[in-house]
N, C-alpha and C positions, 0 to 999 in steps of 0.2 A: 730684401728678403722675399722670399715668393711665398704667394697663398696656398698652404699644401692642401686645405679644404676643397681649394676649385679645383686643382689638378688632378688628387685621387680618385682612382674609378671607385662609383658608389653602386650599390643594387640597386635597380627600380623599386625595387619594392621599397626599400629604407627610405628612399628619397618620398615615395609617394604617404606613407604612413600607413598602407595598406599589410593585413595581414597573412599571410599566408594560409592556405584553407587546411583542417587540423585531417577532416575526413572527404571522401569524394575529389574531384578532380580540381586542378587547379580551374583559375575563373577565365585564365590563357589559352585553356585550353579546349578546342573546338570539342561540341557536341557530335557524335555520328548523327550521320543523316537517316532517317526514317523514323517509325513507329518506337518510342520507347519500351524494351521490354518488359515486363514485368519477372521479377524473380520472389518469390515467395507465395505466402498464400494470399486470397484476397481479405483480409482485414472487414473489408464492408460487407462483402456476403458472411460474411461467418457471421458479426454481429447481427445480420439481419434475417439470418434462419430461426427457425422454430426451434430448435434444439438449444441453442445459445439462451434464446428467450425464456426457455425454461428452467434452461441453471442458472440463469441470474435471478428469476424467480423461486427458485427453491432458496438458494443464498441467503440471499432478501428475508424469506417467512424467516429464517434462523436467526441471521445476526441481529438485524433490525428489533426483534422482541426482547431478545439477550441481553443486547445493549442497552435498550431501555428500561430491562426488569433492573440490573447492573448498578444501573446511573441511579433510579427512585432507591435503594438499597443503600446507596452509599450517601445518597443526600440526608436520609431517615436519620444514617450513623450521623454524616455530622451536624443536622440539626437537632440531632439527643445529648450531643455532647456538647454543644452551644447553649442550649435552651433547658434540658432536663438532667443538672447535676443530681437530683436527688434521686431519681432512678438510674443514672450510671453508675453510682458511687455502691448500691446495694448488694453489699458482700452475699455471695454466694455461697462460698468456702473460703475460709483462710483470708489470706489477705487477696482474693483474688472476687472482682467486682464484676458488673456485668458491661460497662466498659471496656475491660479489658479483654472479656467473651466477644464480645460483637467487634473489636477492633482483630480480632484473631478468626474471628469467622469473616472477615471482609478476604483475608488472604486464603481461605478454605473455598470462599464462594471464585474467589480468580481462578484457582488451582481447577475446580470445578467446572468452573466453564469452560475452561481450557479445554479437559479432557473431553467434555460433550461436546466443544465443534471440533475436535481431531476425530473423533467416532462416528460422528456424522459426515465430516468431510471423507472418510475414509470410504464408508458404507452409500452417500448419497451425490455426493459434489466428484468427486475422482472418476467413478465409471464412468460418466456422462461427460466431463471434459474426454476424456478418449476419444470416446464416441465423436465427440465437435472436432477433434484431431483428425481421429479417422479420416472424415468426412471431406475436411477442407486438406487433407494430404500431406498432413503435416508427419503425422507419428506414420 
């Protein structure tokens, strides 16, 4: 009986265990000769203009203090609810506690903040990426 394993023609590639590239050229396949072109924008100047620099610092003042107001806010909640039953439990009205206030203002305070970095993103972060667009020839 004959070894149909040896005789079958197999692809290099199967036989080598290498995979075939998913994007860009194969690794068979020669490079042009000369100067690599660049196609897009340059990436490292844009980061490294005044402009960029300044909307990642404007960014920054917002999220950075937001996040942190945010984070001490919600630790307060659950170290009141962990530590201080006798003041979450203080009905205000009805069956309704201040627990239950402060666990409903956590989703009022998200909803919140939401809407002030869309209004800020709108009015102070959007023109100025443009502008960085503009610039580096993108838009």
């Amino acid at each position: 009986m004959q070894n149909v394993a040896r005789t079958a023609a197999r692809n290099p590639v199967e036989d080598t265990g290498q995979m075939r590239p998913l994007f860009g050229s194969s690794p068979t396949t020669p490079e042009p000769p000369g100067p690599r072109r660049r196609t897009g924008p340059d990436f490292v100047a844009i980061q490294r203009s005044e402009e960029f620099s300044a909307l990642r610092s404007r960014f920054r003042r917002f999220v950075f203090p937001m996040s942190l107001a945010f984070v001490l806010w919600y630790l307060v909640y659950v170290l009141l609810a962990a530590y201080a039953h006798g003041f979450m439990s203080i009905k205000l009205f009805g069956e309704v506690n201040v627990g239950i206030v402060l666990g409903i203002l956590q989703f009022v305070s998200t909803a919140a903040i939401t809407a002030a970095y869309l209004r800020f993103a709108r009015r102070r972060i959007d023109p100025e990426v443009d502008e960085v667009r503009r610039q580096a020839g993108v838009q």
